[in-house]
N, C-alpha and C positions, 0 to 999 in steps of 0.2 A: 357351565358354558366354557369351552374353549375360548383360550385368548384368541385374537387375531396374530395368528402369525408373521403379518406385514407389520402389523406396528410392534410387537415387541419385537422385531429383529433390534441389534443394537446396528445403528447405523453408524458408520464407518467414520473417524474424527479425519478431519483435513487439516495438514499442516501448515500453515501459517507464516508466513515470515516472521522475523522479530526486527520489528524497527526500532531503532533507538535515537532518543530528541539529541540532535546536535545542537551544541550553541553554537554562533558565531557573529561579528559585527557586522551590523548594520551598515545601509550605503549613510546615514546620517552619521553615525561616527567614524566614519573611516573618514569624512567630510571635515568635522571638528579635528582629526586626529593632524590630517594635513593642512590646517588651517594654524594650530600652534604649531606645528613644524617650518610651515614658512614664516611666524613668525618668529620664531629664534631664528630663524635663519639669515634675518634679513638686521637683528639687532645686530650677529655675530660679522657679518659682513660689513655695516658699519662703523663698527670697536675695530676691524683689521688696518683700517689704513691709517686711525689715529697711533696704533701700535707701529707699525713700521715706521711711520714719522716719526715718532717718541727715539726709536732706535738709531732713526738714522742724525738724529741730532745729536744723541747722544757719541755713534761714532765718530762726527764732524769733531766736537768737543773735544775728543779725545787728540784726533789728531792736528787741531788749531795748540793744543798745551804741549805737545810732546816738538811740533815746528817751532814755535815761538822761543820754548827753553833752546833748542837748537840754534837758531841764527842768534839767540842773545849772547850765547857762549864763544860762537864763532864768531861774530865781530869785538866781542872782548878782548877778548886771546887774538885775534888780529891772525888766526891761523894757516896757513898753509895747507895746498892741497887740495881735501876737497872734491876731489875731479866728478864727481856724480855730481854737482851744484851747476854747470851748463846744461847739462841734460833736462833740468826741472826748472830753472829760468827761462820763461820764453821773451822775455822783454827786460830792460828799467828805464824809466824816463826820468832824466833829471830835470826841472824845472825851475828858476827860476826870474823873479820881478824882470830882469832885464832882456829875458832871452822867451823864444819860444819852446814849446817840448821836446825835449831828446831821447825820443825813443831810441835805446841802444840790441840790437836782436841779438839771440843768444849765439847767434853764427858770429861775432865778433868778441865772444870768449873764449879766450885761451885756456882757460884754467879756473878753478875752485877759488884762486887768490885774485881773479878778476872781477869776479860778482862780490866777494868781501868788499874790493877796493872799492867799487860803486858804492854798495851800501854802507861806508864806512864816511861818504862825502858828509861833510859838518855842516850841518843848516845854515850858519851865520856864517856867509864869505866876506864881508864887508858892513863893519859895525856900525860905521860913522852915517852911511848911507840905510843902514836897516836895512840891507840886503838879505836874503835869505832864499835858501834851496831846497826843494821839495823833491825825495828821491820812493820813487816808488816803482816797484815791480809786478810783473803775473808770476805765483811761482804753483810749484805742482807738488804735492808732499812726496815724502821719500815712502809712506807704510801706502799698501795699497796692495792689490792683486796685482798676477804678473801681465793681464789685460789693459792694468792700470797704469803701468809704466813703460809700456808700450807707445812710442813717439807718435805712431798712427792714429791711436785713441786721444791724443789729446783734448778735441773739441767734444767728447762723450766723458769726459772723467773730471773728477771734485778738484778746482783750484782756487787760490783766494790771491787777495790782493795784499803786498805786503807795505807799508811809510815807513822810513827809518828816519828817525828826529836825532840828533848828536848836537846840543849845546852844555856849553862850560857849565859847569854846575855853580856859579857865580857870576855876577855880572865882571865883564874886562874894565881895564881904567880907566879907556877911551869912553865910558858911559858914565862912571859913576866915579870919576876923578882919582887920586892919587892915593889907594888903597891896596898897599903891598901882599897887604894876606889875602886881597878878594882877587888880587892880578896871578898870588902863587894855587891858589885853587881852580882858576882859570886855565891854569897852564897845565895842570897834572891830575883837573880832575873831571871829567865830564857822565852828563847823564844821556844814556841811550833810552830812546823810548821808542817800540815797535807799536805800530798799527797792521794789524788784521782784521781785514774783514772777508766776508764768504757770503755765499759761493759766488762765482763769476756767472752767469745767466749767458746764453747764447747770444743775448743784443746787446754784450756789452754791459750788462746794467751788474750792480752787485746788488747780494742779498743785505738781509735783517741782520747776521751774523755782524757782531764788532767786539774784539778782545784787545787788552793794553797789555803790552810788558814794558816794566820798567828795569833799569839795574843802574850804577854806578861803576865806573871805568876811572881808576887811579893809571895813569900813563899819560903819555906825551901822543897825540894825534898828527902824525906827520905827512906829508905827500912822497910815496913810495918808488913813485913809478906814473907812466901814463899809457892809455890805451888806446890803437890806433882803430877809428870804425869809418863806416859808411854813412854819411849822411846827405841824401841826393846827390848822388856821382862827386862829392867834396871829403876828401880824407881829412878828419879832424880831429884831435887829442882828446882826452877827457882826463885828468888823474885822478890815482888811486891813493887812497888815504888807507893806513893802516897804525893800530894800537904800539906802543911800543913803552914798556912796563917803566917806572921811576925807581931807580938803584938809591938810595938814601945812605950815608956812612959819616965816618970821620975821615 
């Protein structure tokens, strides 16, 4: 018996595509994936501001120690010159018990040996009475950008408040009676002591920021000079105190 011809034909193979399994992420982990991502993201953004805090105190720091050694040296040395020290003073008020505040503006400085002379006044002007002077200024650092020393920027840039204290580094005679070695120390030798604090705030207010310097001044503190200002349409003196060194010999 003959095969059937129809069924043993070989019938014809069809080609096929070839697919092949892709992997790839799910909408549920692409979900997890952006779900830790915003959480670092939101740690890291966190951690930034406590870092540029951290930095920018530390710059303040830098340039509160680098001011401080500066005016301690300059009212030692009773130096001259200067002439950038108007520029970065915008006020000093002297104060004292019997008077009210003397704000003096930096437009009635002549010179670098003007703002010394002020800061150079001695706390104690009259012992018997316990009188005493309170000198304080705005000052503006010398280190900064060139935006920063810019007279237009002033109410936008870092300034602090500066107190200069100058008494004898012993008590006088007038206090403590007839004591030649406490009266020759009195006379040739006193202690400066700066107050700094920072920053000045837009209202006026100052910050957290408060640094001491101290030093010791062998010289004679004498009245140099005096300066002429504005104080409501009334011209009126103020003097300048400056260091001036003790020569010792036979």
């Amino acid at each position: 018996m003959k095969p059937n011809s129809d069924h043993s034909r070989a019938r014809p193979s069809i080609a096929r595509p070839a697919f092949r399994s892709a992997a790839g992420f799910t909408m549920v982990e692409i979900a997890l994936c952006l779900a830790i991502i915003g959480f670092a993201l939101v740690a890291i953004v966190g951690v930034l501001p406590t870092g540029l805090q951290a930095q920018k105190d530390n710059r303040d720091d830098t340039v509160i120690n680098q001011e401080g050694t500066y005016f301690l040296e300059a009212i030692r040395s009773g130096s001259l010159g200067l002439h950038d020290l108007p520029n970065r003073v915008d006020w000093i008020q002297i104060t004292n018990l019997a008077a009210a505040p003397t704000p003096i503006d930096r437009t009635s400085f002549r010179n670098g040996a003007d703002v010394i002379g002020l800061l150079s006044t001695p706390k104690h002007t009259n012992y018997v009475e316990r009188d005493y002077v309170t000198v304080l200024a705005k000052v503006h650092p010398a280190t900064g950008s060139a935006a920063e020393q810019n007279p237009a920027m002033r109410g936008f840039t870092f300034s602090y408040l500066l107190q200069s204290e100058i008494v004898p580094f012993t008590a006088p005679q007038v206090l403590y009676g007839n004591n030649r070695a406490a009266m020759a120390m009195s006379t040739n030798c006193y202690e400066l002591k700066l107050t700094l604090r920072w920053p000045l705030l837009p209202n006026n207010s100052v910050g957290s920021g408060k640094q001491v310097f101290r030093t010791l001044i062998s010289g004679r503190l004498i009245c140099t000079n005096f300066l002429n200002y504005n104080d409501a349409g009334t011209t009126r003196k103020m003097p300048l105190y400056s260091f001036q060194p003790s020569i010792y010999g036979k």
